[in-house]
Every structure is written in C-alpha cells, then in structure tokens.
MARBA-435205 format. One line per field, with one value per residue (C-alpha): residue in three letters; chain; x, y, z. Coordinates in Angstrom, 1 decimal. Last residue first. Layout:
% MARBA-435205
type = [ALA,...]
mol = [A,...]
east = [X,...]
north = [Y,...]
up = [Z,...]
% end
This chain:
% MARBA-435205
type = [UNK,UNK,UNK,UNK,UNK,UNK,UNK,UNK,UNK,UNK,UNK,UNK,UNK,UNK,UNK,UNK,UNK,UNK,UNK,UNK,UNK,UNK,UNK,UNK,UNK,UNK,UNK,UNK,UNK,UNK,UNK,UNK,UNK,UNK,UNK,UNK,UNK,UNK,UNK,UNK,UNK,UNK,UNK,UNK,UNK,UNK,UNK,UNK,UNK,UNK,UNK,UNK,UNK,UNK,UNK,UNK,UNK,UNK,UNK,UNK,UNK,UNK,UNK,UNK,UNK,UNK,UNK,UNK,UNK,UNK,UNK,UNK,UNK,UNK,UNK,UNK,UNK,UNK,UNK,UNK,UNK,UNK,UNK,UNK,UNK,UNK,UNK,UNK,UNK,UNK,UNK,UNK,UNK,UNK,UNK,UNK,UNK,UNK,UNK,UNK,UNK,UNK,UNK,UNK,UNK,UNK,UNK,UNK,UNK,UNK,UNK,UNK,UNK,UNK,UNK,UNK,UNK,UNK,UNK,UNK,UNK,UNK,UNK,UNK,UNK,UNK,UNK,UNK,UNK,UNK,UNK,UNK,UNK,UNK,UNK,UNK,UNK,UNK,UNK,UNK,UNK,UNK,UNK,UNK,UNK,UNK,UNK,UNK,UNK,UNK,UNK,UNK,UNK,UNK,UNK,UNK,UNK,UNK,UNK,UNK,UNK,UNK,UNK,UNK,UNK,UNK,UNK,UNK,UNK,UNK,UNK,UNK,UNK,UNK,UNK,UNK,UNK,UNK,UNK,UNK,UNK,UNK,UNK,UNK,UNK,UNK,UNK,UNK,UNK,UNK,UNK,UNK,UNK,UNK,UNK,UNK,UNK,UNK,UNK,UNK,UNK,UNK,UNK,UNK,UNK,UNK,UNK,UNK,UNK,UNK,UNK,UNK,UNK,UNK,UNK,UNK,UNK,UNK,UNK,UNK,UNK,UNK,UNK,UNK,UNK,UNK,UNK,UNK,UNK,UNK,UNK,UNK,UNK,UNK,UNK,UNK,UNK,UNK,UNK,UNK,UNK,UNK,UNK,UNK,UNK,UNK,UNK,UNK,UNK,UNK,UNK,UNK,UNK,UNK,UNK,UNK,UNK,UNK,UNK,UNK,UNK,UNK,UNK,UNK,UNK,UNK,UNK,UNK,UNK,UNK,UNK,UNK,UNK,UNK,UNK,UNK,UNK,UNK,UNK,UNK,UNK,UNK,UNK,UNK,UNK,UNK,UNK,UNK,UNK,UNK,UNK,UNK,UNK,UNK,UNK,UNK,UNK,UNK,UNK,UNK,UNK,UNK,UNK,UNK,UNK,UNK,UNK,UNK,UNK,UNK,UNK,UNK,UNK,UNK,UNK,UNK,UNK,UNK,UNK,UNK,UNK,UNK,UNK,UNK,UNK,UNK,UNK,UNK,UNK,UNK,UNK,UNK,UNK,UNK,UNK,UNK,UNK,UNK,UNK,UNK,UNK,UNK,UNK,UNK,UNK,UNK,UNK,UNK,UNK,UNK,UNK,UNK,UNK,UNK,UNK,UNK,UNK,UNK,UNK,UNK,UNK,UNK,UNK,UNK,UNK,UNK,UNK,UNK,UNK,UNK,UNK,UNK,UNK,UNK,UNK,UNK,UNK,UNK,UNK,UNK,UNK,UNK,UNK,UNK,UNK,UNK,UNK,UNK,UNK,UNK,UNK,UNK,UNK,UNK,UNK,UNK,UNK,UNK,UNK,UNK,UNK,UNK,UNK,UNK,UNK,UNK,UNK,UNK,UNK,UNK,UNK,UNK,UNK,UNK,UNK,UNK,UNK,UNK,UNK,UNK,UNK,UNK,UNK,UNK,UNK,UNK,UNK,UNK,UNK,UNK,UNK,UNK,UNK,UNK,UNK,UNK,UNK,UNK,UNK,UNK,UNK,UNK,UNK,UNK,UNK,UNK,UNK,UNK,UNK,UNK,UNK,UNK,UNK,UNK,UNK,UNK,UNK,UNK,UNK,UNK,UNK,UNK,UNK,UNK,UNK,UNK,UNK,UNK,UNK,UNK,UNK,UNK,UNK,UNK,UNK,UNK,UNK,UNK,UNK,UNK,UNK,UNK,UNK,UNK,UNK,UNK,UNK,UNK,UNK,UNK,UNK,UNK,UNK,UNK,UNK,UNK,UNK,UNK,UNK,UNK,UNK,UNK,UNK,UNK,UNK,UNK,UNK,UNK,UNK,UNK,UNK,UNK,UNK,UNK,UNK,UNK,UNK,UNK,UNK,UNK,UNK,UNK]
mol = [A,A,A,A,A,A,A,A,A,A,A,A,A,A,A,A,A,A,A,A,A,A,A,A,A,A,A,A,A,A,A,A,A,A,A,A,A,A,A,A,A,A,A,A,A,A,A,A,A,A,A,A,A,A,A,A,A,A,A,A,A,A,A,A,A,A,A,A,A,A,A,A,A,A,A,A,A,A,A,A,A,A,A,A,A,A,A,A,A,A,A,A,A,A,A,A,A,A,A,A,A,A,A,A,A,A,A,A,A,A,A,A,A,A,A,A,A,A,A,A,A,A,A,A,A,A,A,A,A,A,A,A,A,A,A,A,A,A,A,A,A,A,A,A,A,A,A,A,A,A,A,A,A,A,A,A,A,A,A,A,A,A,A,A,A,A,A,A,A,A,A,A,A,A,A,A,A,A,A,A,A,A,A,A,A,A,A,A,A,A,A,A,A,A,A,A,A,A,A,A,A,A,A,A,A,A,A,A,A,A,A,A,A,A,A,A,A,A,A,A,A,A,A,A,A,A,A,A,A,A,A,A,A,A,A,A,A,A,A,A,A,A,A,A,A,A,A,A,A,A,A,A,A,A,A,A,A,A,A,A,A,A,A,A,A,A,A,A,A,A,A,A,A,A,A,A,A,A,A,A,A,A,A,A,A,A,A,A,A,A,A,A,A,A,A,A,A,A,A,A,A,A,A,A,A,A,A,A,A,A,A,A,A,A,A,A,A,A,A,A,A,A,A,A,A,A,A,A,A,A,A,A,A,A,A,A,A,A,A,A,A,A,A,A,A,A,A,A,A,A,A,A,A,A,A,A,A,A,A,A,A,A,A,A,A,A,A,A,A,A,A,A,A,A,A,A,A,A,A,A,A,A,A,A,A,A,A,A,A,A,A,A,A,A,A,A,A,A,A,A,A,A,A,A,A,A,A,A,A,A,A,A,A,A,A,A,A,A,A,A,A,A,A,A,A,A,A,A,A,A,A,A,A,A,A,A,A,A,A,A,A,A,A,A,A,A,A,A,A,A,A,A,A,A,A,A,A,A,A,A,A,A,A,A,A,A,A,A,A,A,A,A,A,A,A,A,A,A,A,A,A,A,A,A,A,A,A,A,A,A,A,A,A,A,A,A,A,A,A,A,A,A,A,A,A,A,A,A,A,A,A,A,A,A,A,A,A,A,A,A,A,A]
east = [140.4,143.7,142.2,141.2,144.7,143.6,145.1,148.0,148.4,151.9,153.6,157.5,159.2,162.0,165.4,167.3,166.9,166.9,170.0,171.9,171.8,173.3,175.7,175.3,178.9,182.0,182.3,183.3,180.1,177.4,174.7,170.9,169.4,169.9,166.9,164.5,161.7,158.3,156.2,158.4,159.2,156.0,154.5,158.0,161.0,163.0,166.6,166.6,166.8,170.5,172.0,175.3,179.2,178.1,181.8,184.9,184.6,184.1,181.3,179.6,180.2,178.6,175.7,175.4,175.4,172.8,170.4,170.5,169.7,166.5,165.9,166.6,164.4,161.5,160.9,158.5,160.3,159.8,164.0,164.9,161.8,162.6,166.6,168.7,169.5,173.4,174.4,178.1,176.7,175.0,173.8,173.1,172.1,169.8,168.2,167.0,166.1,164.1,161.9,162.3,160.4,157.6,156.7,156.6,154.5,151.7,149.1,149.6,152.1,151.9,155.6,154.6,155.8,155.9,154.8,155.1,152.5,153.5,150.7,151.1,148.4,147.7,146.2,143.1,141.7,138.0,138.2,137.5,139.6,139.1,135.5,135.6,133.8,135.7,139.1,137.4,136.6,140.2,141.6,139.3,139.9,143.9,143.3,141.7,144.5,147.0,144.7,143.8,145.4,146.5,143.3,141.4,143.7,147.3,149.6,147.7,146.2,147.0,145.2,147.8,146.7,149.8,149.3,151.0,150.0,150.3,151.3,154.5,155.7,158.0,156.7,159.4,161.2,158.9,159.7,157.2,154.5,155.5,154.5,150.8,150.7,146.8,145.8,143.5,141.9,138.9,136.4,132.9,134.1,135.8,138.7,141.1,144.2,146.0,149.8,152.7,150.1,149.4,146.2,144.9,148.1,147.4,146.1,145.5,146.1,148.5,147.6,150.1,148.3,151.0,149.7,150.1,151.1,150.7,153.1,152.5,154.8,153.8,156.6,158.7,157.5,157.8,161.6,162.0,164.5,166.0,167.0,171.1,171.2,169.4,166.5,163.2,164.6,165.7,162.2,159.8,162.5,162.2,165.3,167.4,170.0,173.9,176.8,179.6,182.9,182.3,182.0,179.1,178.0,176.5,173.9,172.5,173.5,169.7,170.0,170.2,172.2,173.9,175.0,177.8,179.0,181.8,182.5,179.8,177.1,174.6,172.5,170.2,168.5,168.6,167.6,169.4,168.0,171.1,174.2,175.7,179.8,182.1,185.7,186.5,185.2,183.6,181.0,180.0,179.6,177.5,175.2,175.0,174.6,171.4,170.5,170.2,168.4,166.4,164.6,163.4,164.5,165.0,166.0,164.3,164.6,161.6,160.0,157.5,157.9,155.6,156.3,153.8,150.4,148.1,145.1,141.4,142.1,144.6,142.5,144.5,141.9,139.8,136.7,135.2,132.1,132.0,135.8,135.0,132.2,135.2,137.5,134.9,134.1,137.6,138.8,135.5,137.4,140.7,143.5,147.1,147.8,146.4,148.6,150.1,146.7,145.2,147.9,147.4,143.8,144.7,143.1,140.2,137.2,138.9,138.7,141.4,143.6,145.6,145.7,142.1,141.1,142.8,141.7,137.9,137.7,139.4,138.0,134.5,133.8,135.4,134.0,130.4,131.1,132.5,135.9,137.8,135.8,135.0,138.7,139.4,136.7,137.4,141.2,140.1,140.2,138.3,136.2,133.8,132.6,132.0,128.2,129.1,132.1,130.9,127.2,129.0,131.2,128.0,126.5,129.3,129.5,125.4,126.5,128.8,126.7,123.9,126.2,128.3,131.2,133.7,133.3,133.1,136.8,138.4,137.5,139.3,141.9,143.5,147.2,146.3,144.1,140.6,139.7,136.6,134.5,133.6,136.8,140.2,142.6,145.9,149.2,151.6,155.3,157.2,160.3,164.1,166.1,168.6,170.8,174.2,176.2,174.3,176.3,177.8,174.9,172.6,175.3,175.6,171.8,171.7,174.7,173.5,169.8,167.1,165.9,164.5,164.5,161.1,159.9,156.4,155.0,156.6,157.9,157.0,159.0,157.3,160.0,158.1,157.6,160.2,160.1,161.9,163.2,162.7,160.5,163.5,166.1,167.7,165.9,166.0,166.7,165.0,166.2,169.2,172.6,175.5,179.0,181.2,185.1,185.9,188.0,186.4,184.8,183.9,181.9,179.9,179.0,177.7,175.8,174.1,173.2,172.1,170.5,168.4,167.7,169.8,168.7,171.1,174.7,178.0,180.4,184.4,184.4,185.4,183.2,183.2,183.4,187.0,186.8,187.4,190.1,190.1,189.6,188.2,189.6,187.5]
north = [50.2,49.0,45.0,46.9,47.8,49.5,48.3,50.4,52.3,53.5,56.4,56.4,58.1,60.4,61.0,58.8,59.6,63.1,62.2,60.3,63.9,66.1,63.7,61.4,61.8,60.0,63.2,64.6,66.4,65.0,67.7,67.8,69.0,66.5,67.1,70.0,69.6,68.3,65.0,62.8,62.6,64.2,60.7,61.0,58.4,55.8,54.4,54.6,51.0,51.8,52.6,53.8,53.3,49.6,48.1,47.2,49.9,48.5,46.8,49.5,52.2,49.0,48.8,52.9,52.3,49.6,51.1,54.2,52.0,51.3,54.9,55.5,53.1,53.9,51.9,50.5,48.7,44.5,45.1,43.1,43.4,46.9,47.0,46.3,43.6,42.6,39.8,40.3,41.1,37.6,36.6,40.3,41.5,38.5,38.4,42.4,42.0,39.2,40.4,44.4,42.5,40.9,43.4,45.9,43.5,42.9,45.1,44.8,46.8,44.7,44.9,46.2,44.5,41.3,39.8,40.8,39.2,41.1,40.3,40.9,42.3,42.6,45.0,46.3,49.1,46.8,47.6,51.2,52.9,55.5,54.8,53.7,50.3,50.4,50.7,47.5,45.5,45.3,45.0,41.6,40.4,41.1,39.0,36.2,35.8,35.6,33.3,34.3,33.1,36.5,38.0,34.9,35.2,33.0,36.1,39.0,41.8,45.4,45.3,47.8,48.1,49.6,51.5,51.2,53.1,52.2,53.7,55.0,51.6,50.7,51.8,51.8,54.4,57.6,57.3,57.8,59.0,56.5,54.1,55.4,53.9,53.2,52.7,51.4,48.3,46.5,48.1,49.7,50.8,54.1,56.2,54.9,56.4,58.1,57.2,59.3,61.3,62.3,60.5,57.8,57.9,57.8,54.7,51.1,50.0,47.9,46.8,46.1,43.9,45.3,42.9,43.2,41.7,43.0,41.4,40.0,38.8,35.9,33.6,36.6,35.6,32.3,32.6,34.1,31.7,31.9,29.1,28.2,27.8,30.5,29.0,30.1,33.5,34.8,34.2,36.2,38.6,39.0,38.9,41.9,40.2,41.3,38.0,39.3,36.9,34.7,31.4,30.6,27.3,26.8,23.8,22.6,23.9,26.0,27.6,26.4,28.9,27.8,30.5,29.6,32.6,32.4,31.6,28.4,30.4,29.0,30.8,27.8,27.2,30.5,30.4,31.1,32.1,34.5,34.2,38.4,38.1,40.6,40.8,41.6,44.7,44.2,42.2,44.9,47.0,45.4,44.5,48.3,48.8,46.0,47.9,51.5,50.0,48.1,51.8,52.6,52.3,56.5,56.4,59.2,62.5,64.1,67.3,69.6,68.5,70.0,73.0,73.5,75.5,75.0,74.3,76.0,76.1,79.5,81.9,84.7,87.2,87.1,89.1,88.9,87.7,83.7,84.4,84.9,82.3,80.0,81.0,80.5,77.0,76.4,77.6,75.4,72.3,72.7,70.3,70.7,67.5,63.8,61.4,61.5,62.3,59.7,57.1,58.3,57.3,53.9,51.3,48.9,51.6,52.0,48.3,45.9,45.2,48.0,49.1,48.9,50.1,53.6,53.9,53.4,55.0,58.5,60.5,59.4,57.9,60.8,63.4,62.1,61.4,64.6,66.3,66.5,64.8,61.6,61.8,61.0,58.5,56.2,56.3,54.8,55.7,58.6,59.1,61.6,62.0,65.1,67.1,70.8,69.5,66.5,68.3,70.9,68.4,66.3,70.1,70.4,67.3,67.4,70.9,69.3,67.0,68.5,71.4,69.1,67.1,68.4,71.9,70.3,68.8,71.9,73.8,71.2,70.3,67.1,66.0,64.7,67.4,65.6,64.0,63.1,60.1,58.7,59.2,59.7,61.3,62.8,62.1,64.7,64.8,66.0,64.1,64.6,61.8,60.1,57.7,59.1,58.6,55.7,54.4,57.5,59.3,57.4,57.3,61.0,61.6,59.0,61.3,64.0,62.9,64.7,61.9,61.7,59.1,58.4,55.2,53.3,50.1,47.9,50.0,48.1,48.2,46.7,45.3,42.0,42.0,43.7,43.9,47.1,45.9,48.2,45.4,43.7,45.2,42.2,40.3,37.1,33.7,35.7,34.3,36.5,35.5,37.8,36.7,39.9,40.8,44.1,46.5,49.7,49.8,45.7,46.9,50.2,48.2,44.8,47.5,49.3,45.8,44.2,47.5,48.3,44.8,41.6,39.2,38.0,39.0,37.2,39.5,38.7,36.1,32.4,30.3,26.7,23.6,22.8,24.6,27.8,30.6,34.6,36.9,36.6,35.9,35.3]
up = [7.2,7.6,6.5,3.6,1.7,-1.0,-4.3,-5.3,-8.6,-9.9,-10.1,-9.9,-7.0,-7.3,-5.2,-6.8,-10.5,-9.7,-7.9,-10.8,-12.6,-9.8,-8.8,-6.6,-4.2,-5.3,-7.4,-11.2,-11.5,-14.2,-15.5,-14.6,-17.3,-20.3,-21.8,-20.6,-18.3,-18.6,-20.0,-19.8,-16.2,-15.1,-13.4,-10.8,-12.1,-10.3,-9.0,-4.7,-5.6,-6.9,-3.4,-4.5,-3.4,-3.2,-3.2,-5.8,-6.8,-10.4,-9.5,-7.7,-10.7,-12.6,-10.4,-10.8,-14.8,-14.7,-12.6,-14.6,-17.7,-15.9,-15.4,-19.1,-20.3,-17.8,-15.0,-13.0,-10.4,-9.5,-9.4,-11.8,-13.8,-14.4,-14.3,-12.1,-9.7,-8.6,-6.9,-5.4,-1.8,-2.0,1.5,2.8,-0.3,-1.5,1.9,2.3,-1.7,-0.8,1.7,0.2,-2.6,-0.8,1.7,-1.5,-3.5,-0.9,-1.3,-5.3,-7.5,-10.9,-12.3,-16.3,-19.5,-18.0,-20.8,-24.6,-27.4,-31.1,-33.1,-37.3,-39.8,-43.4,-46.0,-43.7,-46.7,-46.4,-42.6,-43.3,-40.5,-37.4,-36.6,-33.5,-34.2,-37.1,-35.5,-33.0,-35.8,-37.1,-34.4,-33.2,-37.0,-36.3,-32.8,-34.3,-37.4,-34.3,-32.5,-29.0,-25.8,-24.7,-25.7,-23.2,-20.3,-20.2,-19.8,-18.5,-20.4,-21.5,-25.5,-27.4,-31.0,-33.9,-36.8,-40.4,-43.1,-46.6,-49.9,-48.6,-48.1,-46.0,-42.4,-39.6,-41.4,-41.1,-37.9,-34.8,-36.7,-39.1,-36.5,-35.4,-32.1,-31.0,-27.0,-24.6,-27.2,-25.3,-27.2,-26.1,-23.3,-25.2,-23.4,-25.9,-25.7,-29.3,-30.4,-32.1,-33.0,-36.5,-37.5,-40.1,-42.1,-45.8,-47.6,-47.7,-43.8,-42.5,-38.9,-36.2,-32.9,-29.9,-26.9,-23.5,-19.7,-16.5,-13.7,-10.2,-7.5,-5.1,-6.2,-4.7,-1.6,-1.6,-2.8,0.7,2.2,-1.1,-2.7,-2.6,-5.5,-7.1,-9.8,-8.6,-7.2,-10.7,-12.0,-9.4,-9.1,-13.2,-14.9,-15.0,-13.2,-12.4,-11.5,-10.6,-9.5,-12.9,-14.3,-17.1,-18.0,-21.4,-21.3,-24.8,-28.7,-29.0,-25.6,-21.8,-19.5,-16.1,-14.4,-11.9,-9.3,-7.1,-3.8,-4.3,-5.6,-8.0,-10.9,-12.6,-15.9,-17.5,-20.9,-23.8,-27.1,-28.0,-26.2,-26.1,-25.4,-24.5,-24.3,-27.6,-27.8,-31.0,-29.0,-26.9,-29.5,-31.0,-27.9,-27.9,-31.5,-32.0,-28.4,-30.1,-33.7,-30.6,-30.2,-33.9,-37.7,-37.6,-33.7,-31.8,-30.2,-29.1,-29.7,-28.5,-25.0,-22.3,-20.5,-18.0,-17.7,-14.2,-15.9,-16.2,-19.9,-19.3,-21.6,-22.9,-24.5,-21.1,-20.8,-24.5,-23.2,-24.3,-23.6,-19.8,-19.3,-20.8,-17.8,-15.1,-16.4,-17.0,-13.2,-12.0,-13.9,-12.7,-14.0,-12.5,-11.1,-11.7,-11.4,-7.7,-6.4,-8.1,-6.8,-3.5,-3.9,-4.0,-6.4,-5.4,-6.6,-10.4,-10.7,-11.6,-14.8,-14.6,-18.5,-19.1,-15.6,-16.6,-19.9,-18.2,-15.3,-16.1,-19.0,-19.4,-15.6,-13.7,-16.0,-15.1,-11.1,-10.4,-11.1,-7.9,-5.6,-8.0,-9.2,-5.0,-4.5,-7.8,-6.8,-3.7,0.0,0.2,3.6,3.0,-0.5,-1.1,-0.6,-2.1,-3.8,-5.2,-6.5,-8.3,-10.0,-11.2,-11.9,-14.2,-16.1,-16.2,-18.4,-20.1,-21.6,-22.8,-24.0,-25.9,-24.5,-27.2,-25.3,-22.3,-22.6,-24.4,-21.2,-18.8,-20.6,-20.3,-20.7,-23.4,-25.7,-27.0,-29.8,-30.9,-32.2,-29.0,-26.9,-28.3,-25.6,-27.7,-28.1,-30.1,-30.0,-32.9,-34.7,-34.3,-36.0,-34.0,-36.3,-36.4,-32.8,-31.9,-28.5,-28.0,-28.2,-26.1,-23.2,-23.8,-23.0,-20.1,-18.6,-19.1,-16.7,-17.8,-20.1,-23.8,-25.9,-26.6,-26.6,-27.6,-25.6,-28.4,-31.4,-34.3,-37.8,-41.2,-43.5,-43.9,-39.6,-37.5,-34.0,-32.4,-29.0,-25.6,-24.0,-24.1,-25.9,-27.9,-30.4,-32.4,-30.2,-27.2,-23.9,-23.7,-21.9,-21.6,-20.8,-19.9,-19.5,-17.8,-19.2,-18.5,-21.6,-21.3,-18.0,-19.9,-22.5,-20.4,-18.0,-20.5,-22.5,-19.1,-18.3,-21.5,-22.3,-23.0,-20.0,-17.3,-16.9,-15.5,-14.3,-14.8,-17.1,-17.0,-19.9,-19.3,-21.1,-19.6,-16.3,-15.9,-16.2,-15.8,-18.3,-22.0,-25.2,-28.1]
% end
C-alpha cells in the first residue's frame, strides 16, 4: 500500500492521521481518500468498527447498540448513506411506545390516552394533582422536577416522567434544569384532553385532537437489513480499496505529539505503530485525547473532570413469536432497573436467525465500574430475565440464551461544569494546534446523533481540504425533534462557500440534554 508523503523507517507518512473508527473517523477517512488524500486510521476495538454505531453479532444473532434509524434532514447525510451502501436499506415501520405497569401507552404522550389507561381512580387524582399545581404552582422553578410538576402535576409527573428519565441520567429529577424540561417536553396539554374526552363521552367532538399539539411523526425509517455497522464494515471498506487508506484494528492510542507535524503513536496486537502526518482529526473522548498530547494541555485538568454515562444492551432469545412490535418500548416502572427493550427483528427481520425465536434487547444506563457494570455476564442475563417477568412481557422458562454487550461513553454527561471545561480546552487546542481536528460525539463532549456526528466529519474535511476552517463545526448539533418530525433529506445542498441550507440546520440547532442546577446562582 502506497501512501503519500515519506517517514521514517518504521513509520507510516500520511496526510491526516485519525483516531477512533466511528461515524466521523470512518466519514472523514472516506470522504479524505475520495479527494485524494491518504489516511491511517486507528480503532481500539480488535472486532468492530462504528462505535457505538456497531452491530454486535453473537451466534448469528445481530444487536443494534442504543438503536439507529437512518434518517436525517440534511441531503447530503442522506446521499452520503447511499453511496456508501447503495443496496442494503430496507424500509421498516417506526413504532416505540411508553410501557408502564402492564400497559402501553402512545410515545410521544397523550394526554387522553394516558388517563384512560390510568383508570378512573387514578386519573381522576391525576387531575386534581394538575388542578392543584396550577391553582397554587410552585413558585420559584429551578428543577426539571418543579417545571413537569407545574405543567402536569405531581401524580403524572412521577408515573410518566421521573422515573425513565432518572434511569437514563443517573441523578435526581429535583437536581436537573428546568430548561431541560422545557426543551423536552412540548405540545402535551392535559386540561385540553380532559376537555376534549368530556366532548367524545357526549358526542361533541368526532375528531378529537388528544389534548396535543399534532405533528408529523415518522411512519417509516430507513434501515440496514444486517443493521448499522453493515454501513461502517462498507465505509472502512471502502476506504481500504482506495488504496490510500488504512483502518488498524485493536490499537490504542499511546501518545499524539506535535513537533511541526503530527506523531500518533498507536499500540495494537504487533507493538507500537507510529503514524506521521500534517492532520491529525480525534473522535476520542476530550477526557482521553488530552491525557496523552505532547505537549499537555494547560487545561488537561479540566477535561480530566469530564463525565460520561455508560450502558448495557443484555440480548435475550426467547422461545416463540415476537413479544411486541416496536422497534423498542421505555420502562416507566421502578420496580426494575431496565429503561428500555429493543425488539431486533422489529428493526430487521435479519438480525434474528431463527424464525422460531425472538430476540430482544435490555438497556440498563449505568456508569462504568458500578455494581450492573461489574456484574457477571451469566448475572446480568438472570437479572433480564427476572426483570421481563417482573413486567410481565416473557415466561422466563421460553429464555433460550443470552449475550451482554457493555458500551461506555455512550452519552457526554452535561454537569455544571462541563461547558467551562470543554470551551477551556477547545479555546487552547485551536489556538495551539490549528491542524487538530475534533468531531464527532465524544470528540467534542457533544451529544450527537449519527448523522450529526458524521456532519462534523464532513465540514472538518471541507476544512482540511481548504486548507483553512471555512466552518465552525462545534456549531454541529440536533434540536429534541430531530427524529421525531420532518421529512428526510429536506434541506438541500447549494454549490456555496457559505453553510448551506442543510449543514445550517445542523449548525443552527441545539441538542437537548439535562443540566444539574447550578446552586451557588441561587
């Protein structure tokens, strides 16, 4: 394999160095050889590329980690897809749903259907719980606790709100920002159901309207038939076949030094590889990347202080016929641990091999080291396997087998201090490294979507290739209705030096995360 420029003997020369083999190392590494460009990739998985994007395969069973549908407003994301895997999208239907004591309920929520599954004991204390917040509110809201509390009332707020959402987070519903909530919730209006269902129960109102503000929603989703790393198997592919491109599996990275140029020292299963080139472009975790630049960081202790929310995908294989159609189901019940259930076929009818068994996979959001993490594999399947009894959605004597999946850093924790922290470092990395390029969601501490990370990617390599930073790619994010509204592929591409119009929805949007309150402003 040839590649540009000339290093040392032992040495690999290249034109842009890249770490980590997920969506925006593998979009950037593609779109770079395209143009010419010769690339040295380094992933610290000996098996998979895709990151948290991978499809893990376990005795012909196929898991989707976190779940992906390929959808994105943005044209060019769509074409990228397509010319990347030209033949193996398959369309399939989109259907999640709240799962909460035995019944399901419509996600996103609606008001009407709610009470009605609530019972009329229940819904009615619902009600007067919301009747009671808006005649005597909370006064000061500060929490995401206080603002849901207002809007809905104590009761809805702790069924269909407190409990998925401390589950995934990790911290309590009354330490997260209420301008999270805001940003989340939108649309639902419980007196508007109330009124709306008295209506119907007197034949006033033939086209009832749920007490929500209606949207578009998709129906359908494109997807790939043996699942998302079937895209970034192609990519890295691809990038191979080019000839200038090369993906080193199971290599770590040791050190990333800048003398002029950039030096990436990888360790993998044959020793040290050294990497030469004028780029260099991380996806690795700030918190990583910063630990081993040479020079350090002036403000390496402050991306030491960044956070991250791990989970685990537990797959179960289950005697019988699928246990529900949704693509996956949240668990709204404290009496398990679990927050949500995948239902692979549901996704592809390819990930699961055998048409006599179903194939579902547990996500428990923990961090790396706790008690689940730490958890024997054949613990954690028992711990499933009780827990889908518990909610009564399997027989545990029709559990065939299992396999644990354990991914960290699957979501950038945004604490009080985590945006101090990483416009610290990315203010010094810029300024003293113009030619070091983040992307990607734990490359930039950003919560990211797969196509908003590969967005990253593809302005970094406009940059690249420029020859300067013709984009600000931290402006790169999503708004909480990115998938769930709008039609694929909208916003169209424009032959400019400008954004165009698809790049700026990606750059003009903010992704919706929770916040811990900041009590010292208090």
């Amino acid at each position: 394999m040839t590649f540009s420029g000339s290093g040392k003997r032992g040495e690999i020369a290249v034109d842009v160095a890249i770490v980590g083999a997920g969506p925006a190392g593998l979009t950037a590494g593609y779109l770079l050889t395209k143009a010419g460009k010769s690339v040295a990739i380094i992933e610290r998985d000996a098996t998979y590329v895709g990151g948290i994007s991978r499809t893990v395969e376990h005795d012909g069973y196929r898991f989707d980690i976190g779940g992906h549908r390929f959808f994105s407003k943005s044209q060019q994301v769509v074409d990228l897809w397509n010319e990347i895997l030209p033949d193996d999208f398959i369309q399939r239907p989109r259907m999640s749903r709240i799962y909460y004591e035995g019944k399901f309920y419509s996600y996103p929520l609606r008001a009407f259907e709610a009470l009605h599954n609530l019972g009329v004991m229940r819904s009615t204390a619902c009600i007067l719980s919301y009747l009671r917040y808006k005649l005597f509110p909370i006064g000061e809201v500060r929490s995401f606790e206080d603002w849901t509390t207002n809007q809905f009332g104590k009761r809805l707020y702790s069924i269909f709100f407190k409990t998925y959402t401390e589950k995934v987070w990790g911290m309590p519903c009354n330490e997260m920002s209420a301008d999270w909530a805001a940003q989340r919730i939108k649309g639902l209006n419980l007196w508007g159901a109330v009124v709306d269902g008295l209506k119907r129960s007197l034949g006033l109102n033939k086209r009832p309207n749920d007490g929500q503000t209606v949207k578009t929603l998709l129906e359908t989703f494109r997807y790939p038939r043996l699942g998302p790393g079937m895209m970034w198997d192609a990519a890295r592919d691809r990038i191979v076949a080019t000839g200038k491109g090369r993906v080193l599996m199971g290599h770590a990275l040791e050190q990333l030094a800048n003398d002029g140029d950039w030096r990436m020292t990888a360790t993998g299963p044959g020793g040290k590889v050294v990497i030469r080139a004028r780029d260099a472009i991380s996806s690795a975790p700030m918190r990583e990347l910063a630990a081993r630049l040479d020079p350090l960081p002036e403000t390496a202790m402050e991306a030491k202080q960044l956070k991250y929310r791990d989970f685990l995908t537990i797959a179960l294989m289950v005697e019988g016929e699928d246990l529900f159609p949704d693509n996956w189901i949240y668990i709204h019940d404290s009496k398990v641990q679990v927050g949500r259930v995948q239902n692979f076929r549901s996704w592809s009818p390819e990930m699961v091999p055998d048409a006599a068994l179903a194939c579902v996979g547990l996500e428990y959001f923990c961090f790396e080291g706790d008690g689940l993490w730490a958890m024997a594999d054949d613990d954690l399947v028992a711990l499933a396997t009780r827990e889908m009894e518990i909610l009564g959605l399997l027989n545990p004597a029709k559990v065939k087998g299992g396999a644990v999946v354990r991914q960290e850093k699957a979501y950038p924790v945004y604490d009080e201090d985590y945006a101090a922290n990483v416009a610290a470092m990315r203010t010094e990395l810029e300024a003293r490294f113009p030619s070091l390029h983040l992307v990607g969601r734990n490359g930039m501490h950003r919560y990211n979507n797969q196509d908003h990370a590969m967005m990253t990617a593809m302005l970094t390599v406009e940059n690249i290739l420029a020859g300067e930073r013709v984009y600000d790619t931290w402006c790169v994010n999503e708004d909480a209705e990115y998938h769930e509204a709008g039609n694929e592929g909208a916003e169209t591409r424009l032959p400019s030096r400008e954004p165009t119009p698809d790049q700026a929805a990606a750059l003009a949007s903010v992704r919706d995360v929770p916040k811990r309150i900041d009590r010292e402003a208090a």
